[in-house]
N, C-alpha and C positions, 0 to 999 in steps of 0.2 A: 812843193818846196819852192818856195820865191828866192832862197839866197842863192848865190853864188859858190860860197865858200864852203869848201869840203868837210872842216868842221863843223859847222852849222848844221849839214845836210846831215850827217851820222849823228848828231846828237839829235835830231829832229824824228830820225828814222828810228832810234833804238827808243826814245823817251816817249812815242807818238803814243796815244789811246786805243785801246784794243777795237775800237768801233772803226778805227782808220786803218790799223794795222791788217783786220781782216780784208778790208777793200785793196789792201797792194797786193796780197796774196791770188793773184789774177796770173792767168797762161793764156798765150793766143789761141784761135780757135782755127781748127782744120778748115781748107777750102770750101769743102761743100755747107758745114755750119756756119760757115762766116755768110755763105751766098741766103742762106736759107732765113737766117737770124737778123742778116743784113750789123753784122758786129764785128767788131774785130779781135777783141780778147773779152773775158768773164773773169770773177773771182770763182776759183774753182771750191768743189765741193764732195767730200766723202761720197763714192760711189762714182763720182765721172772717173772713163775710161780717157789714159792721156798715152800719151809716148814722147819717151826722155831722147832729147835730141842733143845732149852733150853730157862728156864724161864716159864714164869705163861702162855703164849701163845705156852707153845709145845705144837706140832701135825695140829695148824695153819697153813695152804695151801693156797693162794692166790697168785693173782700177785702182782706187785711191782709198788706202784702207783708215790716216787719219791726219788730221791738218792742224798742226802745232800754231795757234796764234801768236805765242807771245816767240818762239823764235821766227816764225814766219818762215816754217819749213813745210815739207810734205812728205809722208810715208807712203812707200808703192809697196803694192803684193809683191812678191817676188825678188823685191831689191833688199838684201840682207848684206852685211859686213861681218866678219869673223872678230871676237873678242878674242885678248892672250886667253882667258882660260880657253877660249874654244866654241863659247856658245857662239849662236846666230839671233844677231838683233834688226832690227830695221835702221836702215842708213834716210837720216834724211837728208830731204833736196829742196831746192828752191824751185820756185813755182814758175819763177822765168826761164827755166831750163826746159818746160812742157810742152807739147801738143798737145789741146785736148780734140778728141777725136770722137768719143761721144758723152754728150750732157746727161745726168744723171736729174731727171723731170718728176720726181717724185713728191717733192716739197711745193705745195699751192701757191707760196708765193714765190719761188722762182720760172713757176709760169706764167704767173700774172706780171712778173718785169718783163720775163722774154716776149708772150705778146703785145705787148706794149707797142704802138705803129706800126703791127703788121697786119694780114689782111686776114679775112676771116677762111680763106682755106690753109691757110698754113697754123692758124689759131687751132681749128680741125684737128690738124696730120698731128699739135702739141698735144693736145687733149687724148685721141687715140694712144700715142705713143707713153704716154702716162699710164693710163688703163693698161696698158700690156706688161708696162717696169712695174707695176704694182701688183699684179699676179704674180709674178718672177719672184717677188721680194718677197711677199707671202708664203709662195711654197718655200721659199729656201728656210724662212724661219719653220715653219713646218716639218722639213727634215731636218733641222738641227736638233729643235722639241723630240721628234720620235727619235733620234741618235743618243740623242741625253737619255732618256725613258729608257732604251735598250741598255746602255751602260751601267745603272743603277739596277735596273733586272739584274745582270750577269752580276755586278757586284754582292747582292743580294744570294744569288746561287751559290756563289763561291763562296761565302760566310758560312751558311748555315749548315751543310759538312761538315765545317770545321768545328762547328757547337756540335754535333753529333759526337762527333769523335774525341772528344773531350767530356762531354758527359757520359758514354760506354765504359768510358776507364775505369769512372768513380760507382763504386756496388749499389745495386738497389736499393739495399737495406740503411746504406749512409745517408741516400739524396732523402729515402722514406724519414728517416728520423729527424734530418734535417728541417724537412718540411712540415712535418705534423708535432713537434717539440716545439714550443712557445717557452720565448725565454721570460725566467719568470723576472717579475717587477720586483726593482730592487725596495726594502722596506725603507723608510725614515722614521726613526726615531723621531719624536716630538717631544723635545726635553721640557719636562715640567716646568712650568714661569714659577721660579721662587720670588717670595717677596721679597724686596731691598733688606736687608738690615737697619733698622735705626739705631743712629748711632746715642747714645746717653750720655744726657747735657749735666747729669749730678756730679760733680767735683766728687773727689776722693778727697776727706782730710787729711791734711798734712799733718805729720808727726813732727812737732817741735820738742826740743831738749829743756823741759823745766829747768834744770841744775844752772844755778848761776856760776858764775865766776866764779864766785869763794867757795862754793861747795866743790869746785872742778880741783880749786888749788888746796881743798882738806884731802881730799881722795888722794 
């Protein structure tokens, strides 16, 4: 932001392009990742583990479940707010309020930025520790897959009872006729095509009154 003026800056900030707005979305980095990365803050990303260092959740540690661009907020596991009805929703927070404390190395090119000017054993230790968060991430889809599969079993169990004992009600001999009774096809009539009528172009002669005048006024 080049201006000065407080105006300016919040119009600049709310109206900026999502391609900028994601890059302010950045938290500084823990001592030991600053030393290691040789950085001092990153834009953070779904899956880095942070710690909220102001507000009614400091000392809160979790990961980062999903990163709102267009407010340029951030949802932690674990940080929820009570609605009037009652539910629980995720509170977001700003990303300048964070620690991140570990980098989430899973995405190819946020390795190839981070090794960017560093030396080829800590390039190494990035590589490694990718390999390992990708195993992790793996099986967790993996148990989530077999947890769903178990859920649809048991829903499937619990169903089919229920068709049992609804068909025990109804007598054999109904479901028998129901099923081997074919309902019969309704007929159509096919109304014979009459031919039109032609209508008849012969005049009818008209009856005119011979009797003249004088004959009207003898009678």
């Amino acid at each position: 932001m080049t201006s000065i003026k407080r105006r300016k800056q919040r119009y600049i900030l709310y109206n900026a392009p999502l391609h900028k707005k994601r890059k302010w979305i950045s938290s500084h980095l823990a001592e030991n990742l600053l030393l290691k990365y040789d950085r001092r803050s990153l834009p953070v990303v779904k899956g880095d583990t942070v710690k909220v260092m102001r507000g009614n959740y400091r000392g809160h540690e979790d990961k980062i479940s999903k990163v709102n661009v267009r407010d340029q907020t951030v949802e932690i596991e674990g940080v929820t707010i009570t609605t009037a009805k009652g539910t629980k929703i995720a509170k977001p927070i700003r990303a300048s309020t964070l620690l991140i404390t570990k980098l989430n190395i899973t995405d190819k090119w946020r390795r190839r930025k981070l090794a960017s000017g560093l030396s080829e054993t800590t390039k190494k230790e990035i590589e490694r520790e990718a390999a390992e968060q990708l195993k992790i991430h793996e099986a967790e889809q993996n148990a989530k897959e077999e947890a769903a599969k178990a859920e649809e079993k048991q829903k499937e169990e619990t169903e089919e009872p229920i068709k049992e004992e609804v068909t025990s009600e109804i007598p054999e001999e109904v479901v028998e006729k129901v099923v081997t009774e074919e309902i019969p096809e309704k007929k159509v009539e096919k109304k014979s095509a009459k031919p039109p009528k032609k209508k008849s172009t012969t005049k009818k002669p008209t009856t005119k009154s011979t009797k003249t005048k004088r004959e009207e006024g003898e009678v």
